[in-house]
DOLO-664410 format. One record per residue: residue number from 0; residue in three letters; x, y, z of N, C-alpha, C in turn. Coordinates in Angstrom, 3 decimals. Layout:
BEGIN
<rec NUM,ALA,<X,Y,Z>,<X,Y,Z>,<X,Y,Z>>
...
***
This chain:
BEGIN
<rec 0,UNK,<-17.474,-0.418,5.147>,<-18.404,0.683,5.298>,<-17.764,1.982,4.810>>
<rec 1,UNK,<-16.426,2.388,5.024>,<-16.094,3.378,5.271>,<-16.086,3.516,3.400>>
<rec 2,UNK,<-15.683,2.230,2.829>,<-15.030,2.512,1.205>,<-16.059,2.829,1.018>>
<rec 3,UNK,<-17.410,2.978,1.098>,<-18.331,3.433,-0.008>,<-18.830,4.600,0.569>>
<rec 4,UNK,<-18.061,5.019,1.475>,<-18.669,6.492,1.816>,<-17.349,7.596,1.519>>
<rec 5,UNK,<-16.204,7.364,1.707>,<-15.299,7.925,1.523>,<-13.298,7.324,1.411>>
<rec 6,UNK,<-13.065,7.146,0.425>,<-11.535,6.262,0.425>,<-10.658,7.257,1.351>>
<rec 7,UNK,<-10.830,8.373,1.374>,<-9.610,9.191,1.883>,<-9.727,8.551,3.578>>
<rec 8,UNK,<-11.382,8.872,4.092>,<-11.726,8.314,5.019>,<-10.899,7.112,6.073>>
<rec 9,UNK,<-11.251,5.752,4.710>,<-10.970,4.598,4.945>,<-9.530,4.648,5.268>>
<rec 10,UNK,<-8.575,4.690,4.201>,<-7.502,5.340,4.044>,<-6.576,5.332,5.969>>
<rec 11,UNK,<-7.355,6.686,6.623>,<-7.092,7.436,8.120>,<-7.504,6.305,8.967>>
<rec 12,UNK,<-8.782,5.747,8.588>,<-9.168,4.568,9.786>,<-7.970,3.584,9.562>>
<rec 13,UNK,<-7.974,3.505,8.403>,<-6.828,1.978,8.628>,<-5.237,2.130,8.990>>
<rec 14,UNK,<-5.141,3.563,9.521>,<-3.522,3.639,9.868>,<-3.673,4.033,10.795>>
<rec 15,UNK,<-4.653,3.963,12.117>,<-4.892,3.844,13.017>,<-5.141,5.223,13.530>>
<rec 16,UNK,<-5.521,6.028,12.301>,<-5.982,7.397,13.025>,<-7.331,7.817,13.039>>
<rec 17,UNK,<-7.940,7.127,14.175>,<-8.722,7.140,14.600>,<-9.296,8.447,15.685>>
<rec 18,UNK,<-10.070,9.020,15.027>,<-10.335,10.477,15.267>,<-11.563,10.350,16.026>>
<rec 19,UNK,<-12.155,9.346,15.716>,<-13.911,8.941,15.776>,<-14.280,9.020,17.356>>
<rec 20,UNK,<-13.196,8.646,18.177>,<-13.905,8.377,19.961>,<-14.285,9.459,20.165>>
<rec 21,UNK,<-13.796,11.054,19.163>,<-14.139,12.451,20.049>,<-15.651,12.504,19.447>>
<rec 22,UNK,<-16.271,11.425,18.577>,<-17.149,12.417,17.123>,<-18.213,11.832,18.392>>
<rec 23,UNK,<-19.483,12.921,18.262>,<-20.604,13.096,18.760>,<-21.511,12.154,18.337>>
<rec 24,UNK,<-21.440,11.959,16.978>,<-21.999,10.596,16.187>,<-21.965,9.665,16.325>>
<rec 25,UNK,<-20.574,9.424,16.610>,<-20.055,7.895,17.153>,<-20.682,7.432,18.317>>
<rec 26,UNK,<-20.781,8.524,19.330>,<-21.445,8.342,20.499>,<-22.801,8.124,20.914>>
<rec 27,UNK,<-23.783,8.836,19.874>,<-25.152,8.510,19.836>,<-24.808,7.147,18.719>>
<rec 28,UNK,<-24.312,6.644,18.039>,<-24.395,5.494,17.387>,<-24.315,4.481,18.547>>
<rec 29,UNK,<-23.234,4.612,19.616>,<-22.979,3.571,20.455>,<-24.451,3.909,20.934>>
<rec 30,UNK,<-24.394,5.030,21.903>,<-26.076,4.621,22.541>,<-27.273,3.774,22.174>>
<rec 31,UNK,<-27.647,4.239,21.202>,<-28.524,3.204,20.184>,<-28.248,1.932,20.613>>
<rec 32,UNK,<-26.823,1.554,19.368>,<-26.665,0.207,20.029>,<-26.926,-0.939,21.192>>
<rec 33,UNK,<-26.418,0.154,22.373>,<-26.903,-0.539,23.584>,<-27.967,-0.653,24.053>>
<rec 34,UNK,<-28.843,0.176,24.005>,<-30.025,0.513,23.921>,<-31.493,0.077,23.215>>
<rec 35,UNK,<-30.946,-0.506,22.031>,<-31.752,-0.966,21.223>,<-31.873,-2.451,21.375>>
<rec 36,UNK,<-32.894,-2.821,21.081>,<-32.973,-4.320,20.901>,<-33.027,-4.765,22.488>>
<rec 37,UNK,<-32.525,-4.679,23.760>,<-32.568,-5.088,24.742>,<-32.597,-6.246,25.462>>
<rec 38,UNK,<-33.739,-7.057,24.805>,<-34.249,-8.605,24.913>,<-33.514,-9.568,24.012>>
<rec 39,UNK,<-32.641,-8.783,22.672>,<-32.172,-9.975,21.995>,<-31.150,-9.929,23.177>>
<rec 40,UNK,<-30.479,-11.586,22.872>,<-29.517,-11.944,23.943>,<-28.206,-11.938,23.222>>
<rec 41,UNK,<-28.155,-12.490,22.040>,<-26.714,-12.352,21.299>,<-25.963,-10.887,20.624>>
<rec 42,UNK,<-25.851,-9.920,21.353>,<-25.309,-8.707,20.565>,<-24.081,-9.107,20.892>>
<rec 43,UNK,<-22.876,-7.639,20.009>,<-22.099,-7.230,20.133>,<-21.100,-8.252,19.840>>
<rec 44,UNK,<-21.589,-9.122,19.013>,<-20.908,-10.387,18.678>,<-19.288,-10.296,17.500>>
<rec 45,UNK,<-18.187,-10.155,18.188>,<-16.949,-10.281,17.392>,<-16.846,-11.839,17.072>>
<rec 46,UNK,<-16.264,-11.795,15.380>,<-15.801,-12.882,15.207>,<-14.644,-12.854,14.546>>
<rec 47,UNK,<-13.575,-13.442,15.037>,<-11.934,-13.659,14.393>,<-11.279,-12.467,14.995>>
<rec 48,UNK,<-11.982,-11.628,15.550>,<-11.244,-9.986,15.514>,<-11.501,-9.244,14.457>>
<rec 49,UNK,<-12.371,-9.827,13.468>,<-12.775,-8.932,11.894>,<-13.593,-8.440,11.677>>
<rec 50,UNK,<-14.765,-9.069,12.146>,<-16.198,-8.407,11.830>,<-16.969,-8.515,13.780>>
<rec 51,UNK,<-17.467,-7.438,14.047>,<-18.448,-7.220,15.042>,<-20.103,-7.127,14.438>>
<rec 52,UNK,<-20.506,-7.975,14.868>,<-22.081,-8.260,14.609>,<-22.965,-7.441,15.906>>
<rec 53,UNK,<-23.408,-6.580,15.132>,<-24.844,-5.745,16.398>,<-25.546,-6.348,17.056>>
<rec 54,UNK,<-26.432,-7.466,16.200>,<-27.192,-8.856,17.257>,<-27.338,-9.815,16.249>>
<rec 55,UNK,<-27.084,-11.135,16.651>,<-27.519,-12.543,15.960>,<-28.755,-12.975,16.477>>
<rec 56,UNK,<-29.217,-13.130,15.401>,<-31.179,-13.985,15.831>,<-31.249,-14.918,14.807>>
<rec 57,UNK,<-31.396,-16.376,15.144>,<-31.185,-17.274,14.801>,<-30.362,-17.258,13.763>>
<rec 58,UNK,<-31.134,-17.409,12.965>,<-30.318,-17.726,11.163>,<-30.127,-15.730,10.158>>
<rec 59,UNK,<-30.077,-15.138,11.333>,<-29.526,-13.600,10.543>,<-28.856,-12.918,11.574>>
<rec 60,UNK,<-28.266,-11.957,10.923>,<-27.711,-10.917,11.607>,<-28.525,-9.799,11.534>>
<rec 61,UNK,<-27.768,-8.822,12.147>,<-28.955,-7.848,12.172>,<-27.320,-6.649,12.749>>
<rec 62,UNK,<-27.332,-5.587,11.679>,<-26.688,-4.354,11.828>,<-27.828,-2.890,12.636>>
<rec 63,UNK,<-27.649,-2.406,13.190>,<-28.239,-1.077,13.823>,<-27.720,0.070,13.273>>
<rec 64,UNK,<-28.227,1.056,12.964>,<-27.643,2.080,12.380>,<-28.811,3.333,12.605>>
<rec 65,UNK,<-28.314,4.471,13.566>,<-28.822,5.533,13.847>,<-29.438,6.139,12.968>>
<rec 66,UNK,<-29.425,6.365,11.187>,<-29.473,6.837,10.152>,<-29.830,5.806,8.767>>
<rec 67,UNK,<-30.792,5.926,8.130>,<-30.730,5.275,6.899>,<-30.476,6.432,5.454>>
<rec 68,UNK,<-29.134,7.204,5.732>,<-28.900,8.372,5.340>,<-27.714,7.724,4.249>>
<rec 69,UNK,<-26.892,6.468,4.821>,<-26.021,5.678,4.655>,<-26.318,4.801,4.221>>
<rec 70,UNK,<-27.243,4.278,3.790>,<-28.077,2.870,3.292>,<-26.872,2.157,2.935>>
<rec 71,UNK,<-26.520,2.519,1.780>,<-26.083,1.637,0.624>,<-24.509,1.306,1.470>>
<rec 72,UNK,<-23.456,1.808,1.666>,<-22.494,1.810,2.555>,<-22.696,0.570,3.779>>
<rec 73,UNK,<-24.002,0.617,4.661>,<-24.777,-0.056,5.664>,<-24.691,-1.393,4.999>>
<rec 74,UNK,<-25.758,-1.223,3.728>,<-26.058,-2.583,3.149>,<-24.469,-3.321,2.860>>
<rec 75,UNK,<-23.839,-2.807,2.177>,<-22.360,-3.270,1.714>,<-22.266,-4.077,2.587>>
<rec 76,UNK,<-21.723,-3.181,4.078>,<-21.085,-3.546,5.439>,<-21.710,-5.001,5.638>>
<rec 77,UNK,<-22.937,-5.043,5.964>,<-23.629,-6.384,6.366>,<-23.664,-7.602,5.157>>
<rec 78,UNK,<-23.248,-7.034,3.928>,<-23.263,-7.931,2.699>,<-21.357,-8.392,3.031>>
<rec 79,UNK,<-20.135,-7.451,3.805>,<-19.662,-8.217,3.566>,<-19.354,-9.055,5.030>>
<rec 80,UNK,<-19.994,-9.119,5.683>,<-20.314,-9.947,7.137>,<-20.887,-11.066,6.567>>
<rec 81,UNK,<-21.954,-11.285,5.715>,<-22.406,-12.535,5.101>,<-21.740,-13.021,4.276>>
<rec 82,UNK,<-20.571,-12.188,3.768>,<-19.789,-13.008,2.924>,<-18.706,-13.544,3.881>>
<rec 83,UNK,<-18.146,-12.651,4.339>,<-16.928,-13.531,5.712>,<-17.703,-14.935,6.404>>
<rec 84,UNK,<-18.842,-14.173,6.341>,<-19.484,-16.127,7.344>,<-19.640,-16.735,6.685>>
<rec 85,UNK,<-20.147,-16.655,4.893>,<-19.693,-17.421,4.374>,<-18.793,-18.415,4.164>>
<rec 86,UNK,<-17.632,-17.407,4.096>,<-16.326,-18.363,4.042>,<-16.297,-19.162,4.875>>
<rec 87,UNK,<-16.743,-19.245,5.801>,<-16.376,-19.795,6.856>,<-17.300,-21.404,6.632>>
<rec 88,UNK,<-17.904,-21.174,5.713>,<-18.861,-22.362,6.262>,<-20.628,-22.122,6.446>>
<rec 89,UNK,<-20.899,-20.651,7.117>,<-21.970,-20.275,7.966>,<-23.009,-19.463,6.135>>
<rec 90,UNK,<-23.918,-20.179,6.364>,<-24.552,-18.922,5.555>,<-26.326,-18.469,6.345>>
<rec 91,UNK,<-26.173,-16.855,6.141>,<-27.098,-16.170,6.704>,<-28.029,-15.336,5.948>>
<rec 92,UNK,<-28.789,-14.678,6.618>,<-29.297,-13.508,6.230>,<-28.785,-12.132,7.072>>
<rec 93,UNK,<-28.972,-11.581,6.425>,<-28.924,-9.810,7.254>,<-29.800,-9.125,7.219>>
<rec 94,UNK,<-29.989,-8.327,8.271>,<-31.394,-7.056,8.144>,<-30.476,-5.529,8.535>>
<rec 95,UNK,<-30.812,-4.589,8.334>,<-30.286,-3.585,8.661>,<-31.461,-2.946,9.357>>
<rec 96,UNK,<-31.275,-2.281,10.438>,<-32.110,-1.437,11.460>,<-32.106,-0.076,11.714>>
<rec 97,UNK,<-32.486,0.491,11.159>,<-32.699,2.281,12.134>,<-33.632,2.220,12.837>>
<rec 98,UNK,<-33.713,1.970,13.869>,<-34.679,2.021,15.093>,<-35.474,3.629,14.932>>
<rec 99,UNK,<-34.668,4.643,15.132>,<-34.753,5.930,14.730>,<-36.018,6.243,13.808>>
<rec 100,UNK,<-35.777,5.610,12.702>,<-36.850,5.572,11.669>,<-37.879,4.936,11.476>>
<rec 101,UNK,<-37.923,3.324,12.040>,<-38.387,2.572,12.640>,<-38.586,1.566,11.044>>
<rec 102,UNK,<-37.169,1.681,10.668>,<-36.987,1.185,9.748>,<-36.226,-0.250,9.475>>
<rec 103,UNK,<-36.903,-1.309,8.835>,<-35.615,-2.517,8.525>,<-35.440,-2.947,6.505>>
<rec 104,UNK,<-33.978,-3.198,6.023>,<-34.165,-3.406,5.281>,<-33.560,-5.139,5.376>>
<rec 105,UNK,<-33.916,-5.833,4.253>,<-33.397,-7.314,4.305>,<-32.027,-7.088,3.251>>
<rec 106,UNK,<-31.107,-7.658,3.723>,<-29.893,-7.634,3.434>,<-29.707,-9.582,2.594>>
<rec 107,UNK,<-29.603,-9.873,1.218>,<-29.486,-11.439,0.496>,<-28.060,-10.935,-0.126>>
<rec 108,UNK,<-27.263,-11.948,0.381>,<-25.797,-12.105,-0.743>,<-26.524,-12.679,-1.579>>
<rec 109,UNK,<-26.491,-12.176,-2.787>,<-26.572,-12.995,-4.571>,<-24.528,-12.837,-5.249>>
<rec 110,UNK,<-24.849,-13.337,-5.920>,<-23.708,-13.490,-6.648>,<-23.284,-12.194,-7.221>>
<rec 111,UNK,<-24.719,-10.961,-7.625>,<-24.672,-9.603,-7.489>,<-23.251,-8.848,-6.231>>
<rec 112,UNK,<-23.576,-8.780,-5.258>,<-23.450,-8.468,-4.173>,<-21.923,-9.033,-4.308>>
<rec 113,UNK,<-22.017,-10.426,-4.180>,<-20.691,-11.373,-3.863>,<-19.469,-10.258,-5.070>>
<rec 114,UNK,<-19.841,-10.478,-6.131>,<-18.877,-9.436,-7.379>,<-18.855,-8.639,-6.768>>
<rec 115,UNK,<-19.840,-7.548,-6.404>,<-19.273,-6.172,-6.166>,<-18.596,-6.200,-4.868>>
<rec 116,UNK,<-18.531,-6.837,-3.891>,<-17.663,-6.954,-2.953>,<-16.163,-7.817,-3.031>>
<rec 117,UNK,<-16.203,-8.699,-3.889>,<-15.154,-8.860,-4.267>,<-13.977,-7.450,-5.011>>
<rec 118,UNK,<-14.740,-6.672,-5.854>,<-14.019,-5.768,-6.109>,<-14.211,-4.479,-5.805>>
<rec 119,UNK,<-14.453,-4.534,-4.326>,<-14.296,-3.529,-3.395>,<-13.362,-3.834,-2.766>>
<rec 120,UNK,<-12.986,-5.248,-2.298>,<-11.928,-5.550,-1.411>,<-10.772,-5.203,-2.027>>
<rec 121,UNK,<-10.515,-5.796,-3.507>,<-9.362,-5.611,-4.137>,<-9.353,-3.780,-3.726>>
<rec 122,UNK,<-9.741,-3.078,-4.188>,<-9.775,-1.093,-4.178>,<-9.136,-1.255,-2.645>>
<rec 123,UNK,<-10.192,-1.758,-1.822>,<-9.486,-1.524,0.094>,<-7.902,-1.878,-0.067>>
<rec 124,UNK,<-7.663,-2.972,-0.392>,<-6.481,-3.299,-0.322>,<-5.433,-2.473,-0.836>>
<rec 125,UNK,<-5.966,-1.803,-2.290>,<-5.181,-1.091,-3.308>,<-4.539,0.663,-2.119>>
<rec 126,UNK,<-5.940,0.887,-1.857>,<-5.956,2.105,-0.593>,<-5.376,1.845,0.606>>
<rec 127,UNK,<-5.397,0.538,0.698>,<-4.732,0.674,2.469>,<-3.437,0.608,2.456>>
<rec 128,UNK,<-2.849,0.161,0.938>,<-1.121,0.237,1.163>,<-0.661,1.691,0.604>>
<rec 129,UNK,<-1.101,2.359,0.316>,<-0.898,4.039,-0.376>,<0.008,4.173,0.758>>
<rec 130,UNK,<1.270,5.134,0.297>,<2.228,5.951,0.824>,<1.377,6.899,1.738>>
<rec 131,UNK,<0.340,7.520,0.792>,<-0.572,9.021,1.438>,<-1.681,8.436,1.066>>
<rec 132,UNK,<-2.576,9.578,1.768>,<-3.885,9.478,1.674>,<-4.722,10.096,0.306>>
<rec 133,UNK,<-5.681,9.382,0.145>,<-6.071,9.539,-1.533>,<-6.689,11.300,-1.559>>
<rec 134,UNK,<-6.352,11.606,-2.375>,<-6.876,13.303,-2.329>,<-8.272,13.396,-2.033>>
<rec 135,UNK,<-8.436,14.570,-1.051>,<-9.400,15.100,-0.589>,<-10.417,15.439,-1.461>>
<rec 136,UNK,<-11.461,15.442,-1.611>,<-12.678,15.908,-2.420>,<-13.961,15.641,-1.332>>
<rec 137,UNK,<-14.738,17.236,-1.672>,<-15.791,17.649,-1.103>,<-16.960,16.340,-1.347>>
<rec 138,UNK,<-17.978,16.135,-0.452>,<-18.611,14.946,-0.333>,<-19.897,15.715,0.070>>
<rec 139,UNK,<-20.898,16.243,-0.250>,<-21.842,16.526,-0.408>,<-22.861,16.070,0.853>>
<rec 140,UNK,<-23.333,16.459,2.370>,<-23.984,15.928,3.466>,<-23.394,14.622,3.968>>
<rec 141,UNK,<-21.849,15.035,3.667>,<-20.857,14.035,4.502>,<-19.573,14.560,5.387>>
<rec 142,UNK,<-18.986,15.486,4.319>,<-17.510,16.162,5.126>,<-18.114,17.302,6.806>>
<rec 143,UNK,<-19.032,17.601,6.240>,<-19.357,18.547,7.437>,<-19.347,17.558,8.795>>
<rec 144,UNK,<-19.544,16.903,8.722>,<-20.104,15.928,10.167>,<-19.257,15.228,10.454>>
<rec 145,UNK,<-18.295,14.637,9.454>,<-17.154,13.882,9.420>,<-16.168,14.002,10.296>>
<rec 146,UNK,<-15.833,13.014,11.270>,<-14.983,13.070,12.455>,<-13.475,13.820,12.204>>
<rec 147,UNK,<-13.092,13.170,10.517>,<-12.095,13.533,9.863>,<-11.659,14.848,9.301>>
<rec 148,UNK,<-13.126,15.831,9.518>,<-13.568,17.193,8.858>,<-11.888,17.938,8.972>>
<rec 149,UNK,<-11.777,18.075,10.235>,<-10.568,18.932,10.454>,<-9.491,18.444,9.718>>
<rec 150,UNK,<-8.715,17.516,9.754>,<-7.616,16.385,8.761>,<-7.847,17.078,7.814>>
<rec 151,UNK,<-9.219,16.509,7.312>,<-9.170,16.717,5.433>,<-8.699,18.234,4.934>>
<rec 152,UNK,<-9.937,19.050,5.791>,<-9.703,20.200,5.361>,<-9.023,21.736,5.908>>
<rec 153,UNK,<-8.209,21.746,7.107>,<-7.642,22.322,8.009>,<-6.642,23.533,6.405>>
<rec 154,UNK,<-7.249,24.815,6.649>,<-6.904,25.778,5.698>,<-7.671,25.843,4.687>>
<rec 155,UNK,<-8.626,24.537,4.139>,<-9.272,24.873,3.099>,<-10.557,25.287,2.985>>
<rec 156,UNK,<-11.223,26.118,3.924>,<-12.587,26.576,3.451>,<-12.710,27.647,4.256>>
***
């Protein structure tokens, strides 16, 4: 999720600086979560320790997301949950949810999808072993809200 919204981002999450428990966002994201859906019975589903699933209903998953502001990032995320269950053996569908909006989109791995996540992983990997973090650049109805805001830009604006 994080690579297609921001590498510097990704980068901070994966060295465990995790800024996010203070962000206000994070917190109405959890609400939602819990909140939503109610009657399905399978949420909050971890598997391996790698991927957390929002709710399983039968033969799909199903991601929640406060915002369809993030689509494409969203879609990724749940494209690469169908590819990990893939591997595994499992193949699904995905839907993505903004309750908020009262919105769902359908989430299909094609062989589309499968490529471009293949060479997204290679980039994650390339970013998560960096000495430093990849240079800062302004992000247009993203840095402002960004848990990371202060990090990135502390002196610069």
């Amino acid at each position: 999720y994080y690579y297609y919204i921001c590498e510097r981002k990704l980068w901070m999450f994966s060295k465990g600086l995790g800024t996010e428990t203070n962000s206000e966002k994070v917190l109405v994201g959890q609400l939602l979560h819990r909140f939503s859906y109610p009657r399905e019975t399978k949420r909050e589903v971890l598997i391996d320790g790698v991927i957390a699933i929002d709710v399983v209903k039968g033969k799909e998953i199903v991601e929640v997301k406060t915002s369809s502001k993030l689509e494409k990032a969203s879609m990724m995320q749940v494209a690469y949950y169908l590819y990990y269950l893939e591997s595994k053996g499992i193949k699904l569908k995905g839907e993505l949810r903004f309750p908020k909006e009262k919105k769902r989109t359908e989430v299909i791995l094609d062989e589309n999808l499968r490529q471009n996540l293949k060479e997204a992983i290679e980039n994650i990997k390339k970013i998560k072993s960096m000495e430093k973090p990849p240079k800062v650049s302004k992000i247009h109805g993203i840095c402002r809200s960004c848990a990371y805001h202060d990090f990135c830009w502390a002196g610069e604006e």
